[in-house]
VOGU-3710 file (C-alpha; in Angstrom, 3 decimals, decimal comma):
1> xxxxxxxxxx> 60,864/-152,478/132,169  59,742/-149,520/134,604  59,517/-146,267/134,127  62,770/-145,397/135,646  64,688/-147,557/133,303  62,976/-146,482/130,129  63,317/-142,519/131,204  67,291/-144,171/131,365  67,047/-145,485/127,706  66,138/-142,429/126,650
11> xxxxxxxxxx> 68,552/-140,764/127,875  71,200/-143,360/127,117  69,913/-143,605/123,417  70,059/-139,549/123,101  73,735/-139,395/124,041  74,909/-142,028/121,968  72,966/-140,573/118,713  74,921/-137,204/119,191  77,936/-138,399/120,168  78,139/-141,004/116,956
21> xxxxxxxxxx> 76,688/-137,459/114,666  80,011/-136,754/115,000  81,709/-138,821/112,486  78,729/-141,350/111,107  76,202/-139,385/108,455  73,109/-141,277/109,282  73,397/-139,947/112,979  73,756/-136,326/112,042  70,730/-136,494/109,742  68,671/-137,833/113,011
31> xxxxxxxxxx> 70,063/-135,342/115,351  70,085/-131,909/112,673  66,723/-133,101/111,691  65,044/-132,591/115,205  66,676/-129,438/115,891  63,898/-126,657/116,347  61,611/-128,544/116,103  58,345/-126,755/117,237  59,727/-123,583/115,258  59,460/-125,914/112,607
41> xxxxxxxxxx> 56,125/-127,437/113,699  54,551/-124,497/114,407  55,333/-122,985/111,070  54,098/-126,433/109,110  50,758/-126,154/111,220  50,142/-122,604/109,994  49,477/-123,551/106,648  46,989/-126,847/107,540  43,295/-127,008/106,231  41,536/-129,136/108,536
51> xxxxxxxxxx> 41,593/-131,549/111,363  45,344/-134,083/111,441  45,004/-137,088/110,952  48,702/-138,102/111,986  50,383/-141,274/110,800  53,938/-142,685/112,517  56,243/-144,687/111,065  60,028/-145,790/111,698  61,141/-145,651/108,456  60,983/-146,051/104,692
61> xxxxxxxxxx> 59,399/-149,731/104,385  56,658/-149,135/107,438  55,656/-145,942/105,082  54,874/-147,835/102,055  52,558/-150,210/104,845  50,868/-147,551/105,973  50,643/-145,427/103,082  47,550/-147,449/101,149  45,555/-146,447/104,428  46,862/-142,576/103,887
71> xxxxxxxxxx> 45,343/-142,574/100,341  42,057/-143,468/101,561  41,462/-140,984/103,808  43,413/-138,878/101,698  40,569/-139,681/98,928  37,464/-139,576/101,239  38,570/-136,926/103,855  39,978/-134,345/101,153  38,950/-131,561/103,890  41,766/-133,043/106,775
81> xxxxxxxxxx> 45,220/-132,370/107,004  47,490/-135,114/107,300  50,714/-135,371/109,297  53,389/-137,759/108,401  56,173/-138,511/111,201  59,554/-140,651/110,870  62,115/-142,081/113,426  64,467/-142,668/111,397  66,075/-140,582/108,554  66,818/-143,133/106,081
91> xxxxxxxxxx> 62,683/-143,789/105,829  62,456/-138,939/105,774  64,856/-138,443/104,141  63,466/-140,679/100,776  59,610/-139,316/101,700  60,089/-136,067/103,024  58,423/-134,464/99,812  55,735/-137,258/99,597  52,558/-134,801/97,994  49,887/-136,813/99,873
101> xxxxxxxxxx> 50,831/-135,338/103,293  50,432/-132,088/103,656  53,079/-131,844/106,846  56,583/-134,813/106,972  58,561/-134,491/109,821  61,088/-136,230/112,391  59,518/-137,111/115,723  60,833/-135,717/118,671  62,757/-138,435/120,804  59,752/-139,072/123,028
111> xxxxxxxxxx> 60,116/-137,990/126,322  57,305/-136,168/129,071  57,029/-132,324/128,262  58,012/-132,941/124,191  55,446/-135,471/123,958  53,294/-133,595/125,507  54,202/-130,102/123,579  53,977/-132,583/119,967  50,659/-133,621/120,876  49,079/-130,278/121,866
121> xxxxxxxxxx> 50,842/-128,704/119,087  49,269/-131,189/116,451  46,058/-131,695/118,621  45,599/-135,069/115,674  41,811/-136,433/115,584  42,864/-139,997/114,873  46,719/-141,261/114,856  47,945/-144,297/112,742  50,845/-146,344/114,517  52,376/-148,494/111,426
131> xxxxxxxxxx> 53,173/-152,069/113,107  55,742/-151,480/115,545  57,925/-148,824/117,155  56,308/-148,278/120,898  57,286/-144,620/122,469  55,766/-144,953/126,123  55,076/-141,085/126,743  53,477/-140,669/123,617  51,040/-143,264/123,543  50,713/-142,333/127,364
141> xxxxxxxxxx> 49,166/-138,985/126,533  47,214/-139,663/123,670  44,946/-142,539/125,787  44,895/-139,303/128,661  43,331/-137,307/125,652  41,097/-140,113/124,223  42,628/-139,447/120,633  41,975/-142,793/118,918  45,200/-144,480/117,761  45,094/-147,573/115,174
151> xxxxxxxxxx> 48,013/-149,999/115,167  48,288/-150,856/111,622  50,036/-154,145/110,216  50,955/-155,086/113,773  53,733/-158,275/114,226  54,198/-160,036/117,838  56,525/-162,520/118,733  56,923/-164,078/121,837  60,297/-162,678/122,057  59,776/-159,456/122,974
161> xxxxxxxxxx> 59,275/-158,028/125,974  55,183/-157,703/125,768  55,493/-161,457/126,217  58,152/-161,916/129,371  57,921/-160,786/133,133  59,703/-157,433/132,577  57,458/-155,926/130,161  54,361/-154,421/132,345  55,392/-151,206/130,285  54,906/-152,628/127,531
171> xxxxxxxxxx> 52,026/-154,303/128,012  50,486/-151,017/129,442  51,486/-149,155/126,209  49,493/-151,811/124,249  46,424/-150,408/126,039  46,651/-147,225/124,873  45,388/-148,142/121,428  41,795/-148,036/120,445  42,191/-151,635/118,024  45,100/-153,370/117,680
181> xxxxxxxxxx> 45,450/-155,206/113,871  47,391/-157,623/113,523  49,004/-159,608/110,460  48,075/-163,133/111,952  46,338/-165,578/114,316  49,567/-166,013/116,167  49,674/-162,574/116,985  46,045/-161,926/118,245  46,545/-165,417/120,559  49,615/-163,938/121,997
191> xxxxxxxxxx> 48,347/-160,725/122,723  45,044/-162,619/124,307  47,268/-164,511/126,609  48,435/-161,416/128,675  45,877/-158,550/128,424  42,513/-157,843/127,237  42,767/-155,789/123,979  40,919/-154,836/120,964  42,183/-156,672/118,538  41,652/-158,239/115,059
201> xxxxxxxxxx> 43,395/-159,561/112,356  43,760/-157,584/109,255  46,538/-159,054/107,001  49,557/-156,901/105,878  48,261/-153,968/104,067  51,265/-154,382/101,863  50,063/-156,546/99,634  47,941/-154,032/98,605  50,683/-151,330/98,167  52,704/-153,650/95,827
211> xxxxxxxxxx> 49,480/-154,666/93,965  48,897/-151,028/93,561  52,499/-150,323/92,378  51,974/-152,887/90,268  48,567/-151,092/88,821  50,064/-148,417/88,157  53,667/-149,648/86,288  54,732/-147,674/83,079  57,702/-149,019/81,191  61,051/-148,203/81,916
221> xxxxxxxxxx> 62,528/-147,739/78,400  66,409/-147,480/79,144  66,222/-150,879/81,253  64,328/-152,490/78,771  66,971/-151,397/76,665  70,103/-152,693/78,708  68,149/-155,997/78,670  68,326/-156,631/75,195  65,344/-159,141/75,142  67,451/-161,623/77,601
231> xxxxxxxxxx> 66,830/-163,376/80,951  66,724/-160,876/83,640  68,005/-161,319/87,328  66,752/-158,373/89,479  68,854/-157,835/92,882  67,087/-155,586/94,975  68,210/-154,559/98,268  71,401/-155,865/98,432  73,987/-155,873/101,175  77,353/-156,737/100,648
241> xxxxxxxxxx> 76,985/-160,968/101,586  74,307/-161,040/99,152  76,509/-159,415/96,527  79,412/-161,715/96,698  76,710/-164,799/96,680  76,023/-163,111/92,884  79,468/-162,247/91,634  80,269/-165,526/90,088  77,481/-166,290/88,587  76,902/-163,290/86,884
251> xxxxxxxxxx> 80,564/-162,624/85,959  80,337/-166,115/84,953  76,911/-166,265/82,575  77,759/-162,973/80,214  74,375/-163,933/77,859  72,054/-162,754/80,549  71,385/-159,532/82,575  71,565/-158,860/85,782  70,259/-155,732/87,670  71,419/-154,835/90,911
261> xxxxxxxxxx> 70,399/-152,832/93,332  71,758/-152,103/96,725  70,567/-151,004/99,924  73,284/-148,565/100,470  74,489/-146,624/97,417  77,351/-144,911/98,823  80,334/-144,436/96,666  82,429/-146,572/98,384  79,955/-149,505/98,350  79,360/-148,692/94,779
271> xxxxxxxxxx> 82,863/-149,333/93,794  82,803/-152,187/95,833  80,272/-153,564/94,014  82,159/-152,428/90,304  84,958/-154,439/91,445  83,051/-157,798/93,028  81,300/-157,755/88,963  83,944/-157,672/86,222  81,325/-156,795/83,348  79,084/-153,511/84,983
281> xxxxxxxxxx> 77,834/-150,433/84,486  76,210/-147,642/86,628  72,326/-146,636/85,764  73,962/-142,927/86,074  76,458/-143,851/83,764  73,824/-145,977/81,412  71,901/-142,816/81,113  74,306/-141,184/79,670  74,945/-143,162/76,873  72,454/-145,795/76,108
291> xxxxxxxxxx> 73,728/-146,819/73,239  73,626/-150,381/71,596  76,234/-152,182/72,419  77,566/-155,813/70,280  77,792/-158,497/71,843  81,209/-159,523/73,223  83,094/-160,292/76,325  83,487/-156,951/77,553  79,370/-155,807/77,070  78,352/-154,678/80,009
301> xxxxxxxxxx> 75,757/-157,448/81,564  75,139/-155,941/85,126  73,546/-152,597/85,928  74,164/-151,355/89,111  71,664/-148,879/90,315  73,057/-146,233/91,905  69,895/-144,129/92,905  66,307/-144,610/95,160  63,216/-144,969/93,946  63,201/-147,405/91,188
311> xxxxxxxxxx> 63,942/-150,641/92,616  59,790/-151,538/92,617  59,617/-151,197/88,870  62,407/-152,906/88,387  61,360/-156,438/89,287  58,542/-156,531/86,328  61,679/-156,961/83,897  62,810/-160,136/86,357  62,719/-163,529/85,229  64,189/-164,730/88,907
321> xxxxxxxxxx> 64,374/-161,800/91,710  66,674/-162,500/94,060  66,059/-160,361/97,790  68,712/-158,775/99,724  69,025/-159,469/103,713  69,192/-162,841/104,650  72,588/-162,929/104,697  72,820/-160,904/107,659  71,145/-159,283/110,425  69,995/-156,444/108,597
331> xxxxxxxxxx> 66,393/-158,461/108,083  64,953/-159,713/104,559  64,017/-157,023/102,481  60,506/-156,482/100,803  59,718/-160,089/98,464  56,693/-158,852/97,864  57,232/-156,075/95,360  58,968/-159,209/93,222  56,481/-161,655/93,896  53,059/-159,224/92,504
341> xxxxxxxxxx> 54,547/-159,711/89,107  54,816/-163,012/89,227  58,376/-163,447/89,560  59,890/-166,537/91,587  62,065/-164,991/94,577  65,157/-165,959/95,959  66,373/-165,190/99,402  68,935/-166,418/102,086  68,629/-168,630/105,015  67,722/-165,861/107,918
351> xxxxxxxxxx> 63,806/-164,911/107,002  62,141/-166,701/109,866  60,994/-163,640/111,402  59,358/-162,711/108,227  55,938/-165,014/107,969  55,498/-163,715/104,272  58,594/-165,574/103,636  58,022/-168,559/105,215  54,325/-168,525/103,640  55,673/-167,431/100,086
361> xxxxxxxxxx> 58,384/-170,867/100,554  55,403/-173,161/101,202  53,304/-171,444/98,333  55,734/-172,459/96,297  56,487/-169,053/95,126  60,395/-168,830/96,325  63,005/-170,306/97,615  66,179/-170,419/100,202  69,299/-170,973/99,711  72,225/-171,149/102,361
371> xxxxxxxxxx> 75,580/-170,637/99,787  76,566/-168,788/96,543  76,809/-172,811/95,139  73,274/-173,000/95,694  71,867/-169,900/94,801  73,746/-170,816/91,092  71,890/-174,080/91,096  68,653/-172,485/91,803  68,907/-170,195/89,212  69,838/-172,520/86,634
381> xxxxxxxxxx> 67,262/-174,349/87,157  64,305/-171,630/87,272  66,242/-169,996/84,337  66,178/-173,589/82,068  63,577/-175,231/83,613  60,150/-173,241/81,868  57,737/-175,865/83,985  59,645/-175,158/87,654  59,530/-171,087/86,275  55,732/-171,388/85,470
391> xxxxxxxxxx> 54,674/-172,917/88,185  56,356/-170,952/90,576  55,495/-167,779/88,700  52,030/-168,540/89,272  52,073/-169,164/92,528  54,055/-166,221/94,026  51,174/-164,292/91,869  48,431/-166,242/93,058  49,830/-165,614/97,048  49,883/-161,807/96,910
401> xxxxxxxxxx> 46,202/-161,783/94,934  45,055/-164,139/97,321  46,065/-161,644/100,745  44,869/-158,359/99,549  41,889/-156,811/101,166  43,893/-155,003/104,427  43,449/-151,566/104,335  39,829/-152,423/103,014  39,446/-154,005/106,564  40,904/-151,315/108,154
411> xxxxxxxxxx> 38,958/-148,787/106,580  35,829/-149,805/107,092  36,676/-149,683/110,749  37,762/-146,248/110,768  34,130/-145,179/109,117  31,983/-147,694/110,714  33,006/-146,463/114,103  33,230/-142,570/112,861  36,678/-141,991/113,622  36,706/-139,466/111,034
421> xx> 33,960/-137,167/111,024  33,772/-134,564/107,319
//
């Protein structure tokens, strides 16, 4: 890609954002939320304490990667500010009150002059890239400065355009970053096959956000409650293929409990969902009145949670977790908030792109399944089967245990080469 054409994209990709704000929600949250921006900036600056250290991330799920790394320098750098960007709104508009950044914000669409206003506004001493999401101006200006910038958690694959004739952008953007990590091998001999970079392999520092989350888990008294002391299956992330993959089984199997919990609680997907399961209830609604309930073929066994923020403590309570996403195209949500507990995961057929996945399926920790038909024999048999459950408890367990340490890695580099100074 040249220049020409991305300056084109960006234009291209501007226009279409304000002209769908118009009638789709999402849009108009993108488009309101970078309104004024430097007003906005400016004021946010006024109030910092020390030198940024900024951190960028698309959305909600490359926050929670990043966001072990934050706490660190959070905890040894108490003196520095630190600046917290998002693309998109559905990852601000869940962390823009997040109290370990002192300043959340959209970033600008990149382009020449606002990438270069952002930067001398924020003037960051060290910038944290969270594995993918490549703005060409941006990155530009911060290698004219000499501003380290980390990539953090970084994925390759050779089909995107680093890899293929057109992408001498891309490859140039690459550049621009002090050290490169990397989740994998794969990706450091890709990237070694068409540039020189810094580069090292770190591992996925969300392993060690879920093991943290796990650290830290306090019981949830009103699910605990709804589960009765029965089998638990824990749907998180759900889109609507994965929901009509559960609906017989669970409408079918009124002894156990089933927790679901969609990617999109809108209303109309939420009474989509109250209609797909004939035996439900609303966590809003469950709140309300959590009272005891006898047994009987109209008790509610499926809580559908119609709110953000719970969805990591919720797996604990799983006996199975099943993983919304690879139904679609949406991508495979996060296993790996399931799997730290020791919980056997489920997922559909399209995770290739995901290598915890595919590693998780040959640790013996989970499992894919390509119909509704077997997703119901899969769950039988992890459900009646305590040797298959055990032994695949243990092992999804033993995988996350066994691939923490990322953010120690990355740490260490950060100090050892004094990118932060007290």
């Amino acid at each position: 890609m040249s220049l020409l054409l991305y300056n084109l994209f960006l234009l291209v990709y501007r226009s279409a954002l304000h002209l769908a704000a118009i009638f789709n929600p999402k849009a108009r949250l993108w488009v309101d939320g970078r309104k004024n921006w430097q007003n906005a900036l400016k004021v946010a600056l006024g109030k910092k304490t020390g030198p940024i250290v900024w951190m960028h991330c698309a959305s909600l799920g490359e926050f929670e990667q990043g966001r072990p790394l934050l706490e660190f320098i959070r905890s040894i750098y108490p003196g520095h500010t630190i600046l917290v960007t998002f693309f998109s709104p559905s990852g601000y508009e869940i962390r823009k009150n997040y109290p370990g950044a002192d300043i959340t914000c959209y970033l600008p669409l990149d382009g020449a002059r606002t990438a270069r206003k952002f930067i001398e506004m924020v003037q960051p001493v060290l910038v944290l890239w969270i594995r993918y999401e490549f703005w060409y101006y941006y990155l530009h200006r911060l290698k004219a400065l000499k501003v380290p910038v980390l990539l953090v958690s970084g994925l390759f694959r050779g089909t995107e355009p680093f890899f293929h004739w057109y992408g001498k952008l891309h490859r140039y953007m690459l550049s621009c970053f002090t050290h490169l990590f990397v989740q994998n091998e794969d990706s450091v001999e890709k990237l070694r096959k068409i540039g020189s970079y810094s580069v090292s392999v770190s591992g996925d520092t969300r392993y060690d956000r879920v093991s943290a989350i796990a650290a830290q888990f306090e019981p949830l008294p009103l699910i605990e409650q709804f589960i009765n002391g029965k089998k638990a299956i824990v749907a998180g992330s759900t889109w609507p293929e994965d929901e009509e993959e559960l609906d017989h089984f669970a409408n079918s199997n009124q002894k156990l409990r089933f927790i679901i919990a969609p990617h999109e609680i809108g209303e109309m997907h939420l009474k989509e969902i109250e209609q797909l399961f004939a035996h439900s209830i609303r966590y809003s609604h469950w709140v309300k009145n959590p009272v005891a309930m006898p047994e009987g073929p109209d008790t509610p066994n499926v809580l559908i949670i119609d709110n953000i923020g719970m969805l990591a403590k919720l797996y604990y309570y799983a006996s199975v977790a099943y993983i919304g996403g690879g139904f679609g195209g949406d991508g495979l949500h996060n296993i790996l908030e399931a799997a730290v507990y020791g919980v056997p995961v489920i997922y559909g057929p399209v995770y290739e792109k995901f290598p915890e996945a595919v590693d998780l399926i040959a640790a013996g920790g989970s499992f894919t399944v390509e119909s509704a038909l077997e997703l119901e024999v899969k769950l039988t048999e992890l459900l009646e089967d305590e040797k298959v459950h055990a032994e695949a408890a243990r092992a999804a367990s033993d995988f996350v245990k066994s691939r923490k340490g990322a953010t120690a890695l990355i740490s260490n580099y950060i100090q050892e080469n004094r990118l932060i100074t007290n």
